[in-house]
C-alpha beads as a LAMMPS data file, in Angstrom:
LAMMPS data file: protein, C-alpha beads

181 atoms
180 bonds

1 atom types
1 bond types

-500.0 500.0 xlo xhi
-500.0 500.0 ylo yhi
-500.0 500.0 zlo zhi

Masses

1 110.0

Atoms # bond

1 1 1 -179.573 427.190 -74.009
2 1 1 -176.464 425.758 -71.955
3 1 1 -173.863 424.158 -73.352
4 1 1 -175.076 420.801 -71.179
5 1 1 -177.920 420.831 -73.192
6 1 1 -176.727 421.005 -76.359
7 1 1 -173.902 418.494 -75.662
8 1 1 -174.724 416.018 -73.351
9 1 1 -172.567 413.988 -71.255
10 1 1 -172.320 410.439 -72.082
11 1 1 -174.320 408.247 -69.816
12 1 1 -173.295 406.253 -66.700
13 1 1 -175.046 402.742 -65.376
14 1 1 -176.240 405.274 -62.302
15 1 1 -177.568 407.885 -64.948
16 1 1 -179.331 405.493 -66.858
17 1 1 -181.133 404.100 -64.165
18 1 1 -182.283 407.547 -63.198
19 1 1 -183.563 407.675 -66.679
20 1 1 -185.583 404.620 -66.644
21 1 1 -186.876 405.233 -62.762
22 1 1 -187.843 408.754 -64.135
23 1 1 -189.564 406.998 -67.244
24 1 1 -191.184 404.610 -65.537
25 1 1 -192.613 406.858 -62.473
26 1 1 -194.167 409.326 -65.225
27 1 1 -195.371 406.607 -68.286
28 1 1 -197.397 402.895 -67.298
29 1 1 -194.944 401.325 -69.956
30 1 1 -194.239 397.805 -71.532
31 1 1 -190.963 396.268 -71.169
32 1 1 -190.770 396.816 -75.041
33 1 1 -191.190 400.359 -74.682
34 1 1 -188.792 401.250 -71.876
35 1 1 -186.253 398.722 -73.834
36 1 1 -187.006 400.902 -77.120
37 1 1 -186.605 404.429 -74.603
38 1 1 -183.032 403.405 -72.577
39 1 1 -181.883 402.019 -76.161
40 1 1 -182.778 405.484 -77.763
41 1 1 -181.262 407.951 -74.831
42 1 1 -177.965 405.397 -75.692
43 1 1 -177.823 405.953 -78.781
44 1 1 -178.360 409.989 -78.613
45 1 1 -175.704 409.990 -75.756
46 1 1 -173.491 407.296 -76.061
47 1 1 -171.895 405.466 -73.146
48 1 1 -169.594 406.015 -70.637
49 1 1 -168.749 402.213 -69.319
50 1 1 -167.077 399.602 -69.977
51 1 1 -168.796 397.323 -72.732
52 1 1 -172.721 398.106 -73.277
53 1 1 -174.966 397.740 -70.426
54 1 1 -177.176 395.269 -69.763
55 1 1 -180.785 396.651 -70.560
56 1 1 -182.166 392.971 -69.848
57 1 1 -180.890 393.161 -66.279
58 1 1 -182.223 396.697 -65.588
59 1 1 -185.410 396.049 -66.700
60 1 1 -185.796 392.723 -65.055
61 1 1 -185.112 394.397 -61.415
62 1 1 -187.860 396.599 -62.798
63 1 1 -190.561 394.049 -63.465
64 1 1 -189.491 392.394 -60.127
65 1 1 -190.018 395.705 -58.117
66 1 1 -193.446 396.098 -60.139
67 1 1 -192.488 399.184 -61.839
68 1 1 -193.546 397.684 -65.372
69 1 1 -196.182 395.646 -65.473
70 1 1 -196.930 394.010 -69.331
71 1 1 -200.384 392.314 -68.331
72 1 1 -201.608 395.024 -66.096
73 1 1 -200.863 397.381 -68.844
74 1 1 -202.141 395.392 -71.496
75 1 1 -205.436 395.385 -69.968
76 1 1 -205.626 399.388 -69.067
77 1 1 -204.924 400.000 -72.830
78 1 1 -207.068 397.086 -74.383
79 1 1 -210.074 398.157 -72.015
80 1 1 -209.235 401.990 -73.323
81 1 1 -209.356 401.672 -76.786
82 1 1 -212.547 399.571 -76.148
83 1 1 -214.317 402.579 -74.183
84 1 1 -212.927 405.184 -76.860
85 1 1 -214.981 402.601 -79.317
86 1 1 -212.129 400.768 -81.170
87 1 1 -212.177 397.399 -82.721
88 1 1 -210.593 394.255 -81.981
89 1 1 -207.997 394.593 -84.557
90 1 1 -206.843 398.213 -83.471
91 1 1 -206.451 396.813 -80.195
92 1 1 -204.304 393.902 -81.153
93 1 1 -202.407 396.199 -83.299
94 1 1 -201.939 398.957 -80.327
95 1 1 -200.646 395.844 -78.165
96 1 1 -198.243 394.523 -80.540
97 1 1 -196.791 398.098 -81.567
98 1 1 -196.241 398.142 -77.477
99 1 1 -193.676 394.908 -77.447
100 1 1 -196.023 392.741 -75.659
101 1 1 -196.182 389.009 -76.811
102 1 1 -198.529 387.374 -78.812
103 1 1 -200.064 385.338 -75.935
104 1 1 -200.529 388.389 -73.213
105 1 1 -202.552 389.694 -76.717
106 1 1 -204.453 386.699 -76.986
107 1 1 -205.432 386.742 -73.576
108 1 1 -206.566 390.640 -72.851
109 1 1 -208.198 390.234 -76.672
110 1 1 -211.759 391.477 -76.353
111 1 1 -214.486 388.820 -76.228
112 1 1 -217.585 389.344 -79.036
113 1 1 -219.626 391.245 -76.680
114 1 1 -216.809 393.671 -76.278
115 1 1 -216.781 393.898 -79.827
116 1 1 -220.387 395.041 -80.102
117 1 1 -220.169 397.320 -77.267
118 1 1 -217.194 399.209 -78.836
119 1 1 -218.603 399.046 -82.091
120 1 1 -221.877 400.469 -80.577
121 1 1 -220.196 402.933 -78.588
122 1 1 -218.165 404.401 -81.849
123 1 1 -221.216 404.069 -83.749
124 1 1 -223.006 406.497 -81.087
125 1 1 -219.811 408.879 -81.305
126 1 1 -219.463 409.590 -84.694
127 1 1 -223.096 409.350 -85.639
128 1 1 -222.967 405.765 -87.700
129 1 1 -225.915 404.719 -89.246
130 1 1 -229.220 404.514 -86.975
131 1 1 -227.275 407.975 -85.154
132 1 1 -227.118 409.915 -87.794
133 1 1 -228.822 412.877 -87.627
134 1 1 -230.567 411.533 -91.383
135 1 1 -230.905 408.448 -92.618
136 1 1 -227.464 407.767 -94.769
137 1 1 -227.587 407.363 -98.199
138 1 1 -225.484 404.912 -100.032
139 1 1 -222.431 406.861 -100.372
140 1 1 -222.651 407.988 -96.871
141 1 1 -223.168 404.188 -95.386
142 1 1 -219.972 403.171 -97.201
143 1 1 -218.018 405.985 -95.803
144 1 1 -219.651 404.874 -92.068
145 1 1 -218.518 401.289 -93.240
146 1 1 -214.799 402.289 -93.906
147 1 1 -214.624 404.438 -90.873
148 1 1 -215.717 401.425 -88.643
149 1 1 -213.058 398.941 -90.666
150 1 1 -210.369 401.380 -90.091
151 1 1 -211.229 401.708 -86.548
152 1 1 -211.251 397.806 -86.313
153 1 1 -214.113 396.284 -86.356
154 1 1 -215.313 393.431 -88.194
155 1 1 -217.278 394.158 -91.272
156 1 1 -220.053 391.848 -90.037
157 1 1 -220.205 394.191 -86.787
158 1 1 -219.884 396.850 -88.861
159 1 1 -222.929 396.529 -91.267
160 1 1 -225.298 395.135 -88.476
161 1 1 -224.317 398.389 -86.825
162 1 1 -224.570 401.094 -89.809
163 1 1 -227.560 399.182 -90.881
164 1 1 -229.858 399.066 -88.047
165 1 1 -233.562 399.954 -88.546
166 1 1 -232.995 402.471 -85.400
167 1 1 -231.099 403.153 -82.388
168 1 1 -232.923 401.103 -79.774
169 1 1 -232.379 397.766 -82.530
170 1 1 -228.954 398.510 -82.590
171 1 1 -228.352 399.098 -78.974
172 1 1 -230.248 395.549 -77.970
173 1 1 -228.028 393.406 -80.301
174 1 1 -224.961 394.943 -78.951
175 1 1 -226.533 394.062 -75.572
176 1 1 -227.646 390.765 -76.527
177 1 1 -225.544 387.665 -74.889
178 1 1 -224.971 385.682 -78.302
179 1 1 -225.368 389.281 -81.007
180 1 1 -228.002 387.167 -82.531
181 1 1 -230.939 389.495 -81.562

Bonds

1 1 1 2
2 1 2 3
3 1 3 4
4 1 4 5
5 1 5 6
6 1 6 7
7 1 7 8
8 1 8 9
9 1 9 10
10 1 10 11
11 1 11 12
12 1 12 13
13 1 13 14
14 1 14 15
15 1 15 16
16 1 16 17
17 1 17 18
18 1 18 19
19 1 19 20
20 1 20 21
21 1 21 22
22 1 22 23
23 1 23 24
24 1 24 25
25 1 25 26
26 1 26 27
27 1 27 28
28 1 28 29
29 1 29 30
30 1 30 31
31 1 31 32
32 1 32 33
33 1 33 34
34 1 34 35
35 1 35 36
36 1 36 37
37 1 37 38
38 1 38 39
39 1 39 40
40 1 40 41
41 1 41 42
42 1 42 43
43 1 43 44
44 1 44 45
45 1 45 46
46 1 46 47
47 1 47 48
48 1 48 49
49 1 49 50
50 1 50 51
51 1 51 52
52 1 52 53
53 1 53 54
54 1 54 55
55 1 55 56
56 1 56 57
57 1 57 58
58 1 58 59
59 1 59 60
60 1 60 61
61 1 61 62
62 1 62 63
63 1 63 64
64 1 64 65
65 1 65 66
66 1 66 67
67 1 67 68
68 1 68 69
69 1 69 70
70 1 70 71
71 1 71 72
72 1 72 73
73 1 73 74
74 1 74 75
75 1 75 76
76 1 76 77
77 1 77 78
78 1 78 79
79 1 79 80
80 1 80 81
81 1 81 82
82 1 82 83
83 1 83 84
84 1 84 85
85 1 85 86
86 1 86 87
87 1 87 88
88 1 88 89
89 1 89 90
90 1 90 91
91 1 91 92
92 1 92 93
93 1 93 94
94 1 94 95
95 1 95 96
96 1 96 97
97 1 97 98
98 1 98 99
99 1 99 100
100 1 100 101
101 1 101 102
102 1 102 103
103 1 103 104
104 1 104 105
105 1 105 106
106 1 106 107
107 1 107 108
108 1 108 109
109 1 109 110
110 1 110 111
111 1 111 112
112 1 112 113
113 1 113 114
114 1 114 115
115 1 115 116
116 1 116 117
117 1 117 118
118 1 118 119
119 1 119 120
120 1 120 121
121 1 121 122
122 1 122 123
123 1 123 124
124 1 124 125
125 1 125 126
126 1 126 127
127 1 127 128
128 1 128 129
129 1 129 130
130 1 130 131
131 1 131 132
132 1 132 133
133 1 133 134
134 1 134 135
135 1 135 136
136 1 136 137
137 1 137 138
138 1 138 139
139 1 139 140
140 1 140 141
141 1 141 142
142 1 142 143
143 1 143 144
144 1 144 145
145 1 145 146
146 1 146 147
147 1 147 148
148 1 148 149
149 1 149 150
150 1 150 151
151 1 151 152
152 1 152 153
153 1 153 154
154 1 154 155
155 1 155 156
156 1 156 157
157 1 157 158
158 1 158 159
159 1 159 160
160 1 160 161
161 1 161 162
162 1 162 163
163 1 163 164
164 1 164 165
165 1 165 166
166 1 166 167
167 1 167 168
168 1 168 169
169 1 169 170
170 1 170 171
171 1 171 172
172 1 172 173
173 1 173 174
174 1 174 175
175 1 175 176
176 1 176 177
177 1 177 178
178 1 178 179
179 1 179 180
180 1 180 181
């Protein structure tokens, strides 16, 4: 390994701004998270300015050039986690952990048909209830039930799910407009 690597040079304004272009052309980020990334490569490498830079400034060219986009991304992650089958909670939680403000949360928040469908969708995955090869027995029901919790669904969601009489019933009240089916 080079001596560069092992000891590198402090950074510049110019050098940092490579950084964060760099960051931002390979990750879709969150203001939060390239704030959290430039503050991180300062503190491994120090600075070589005068003062401390002004992250705030960077990053607001950056969000004016449309290089980081906090609703865009919000909505590409929230609609993943959905897809993969996670709850409403997870999803808040994965938002939050990401910087992004309570409102842009409450806004991409999935409405209670997205709910079902994730639910329904992790349900199918990891062979909940009505898709299990067997019908569950108790102990095997409450282990479905904590899976889906942890995941983040509702526990109301969560028991109409694991106990549906089959498949098809639980597929047509995810389905359903008002999950009253």
């Amino acid at each position: 390994m080079s001596e560069n690597r092992r000891n590198p040079q402090p950074l510049t304004e110019a050098r940092l701004e490579e950084l964060a272009l760099a960051y931002v052309a390979r990750f879709a980020t969150t203001q939060g998270k390239l704030r959290d990334y430039l503050q991180r490569k300062l503190r491994e490498r120090g600075w070589d300015g005068e003062g401390r830079p002004d992250l705030e400034a960077m990053i607001g060219r950056f969000v004016e050039k449309g290089y980081v986009d906090d609703a865009v991304w919000a909505r590409m992650k929230a609609g993943s986690l959905l897809r993969r089958g996670y709850g409403a909670r997870r999803v808040g939680e994965a938002l939050g952990h990401a910087g992004l403000e309570e409102d842009l949360r409450a806004e991409v928040r999935p409405d209670a048909a997205a709910e079902r469908r994730a639910a329904l969708v992790l349900a199918r995955r990891r062979r909940f209830g009505p898709f299990a090869a067997e019908a569950p027995d108790r102990p095997l029901r409450e282990k479905h039930l904590a899976a889906m919790l942890r995941a983040g669904h509702r526990l109301d969601i969560a028991r109409r799910i694991v106990d549906a009489s089959d498949a098809e019933d639980a597929e047509q009240w995810a389905e359903s407009d008002t999950g009253d089916y």
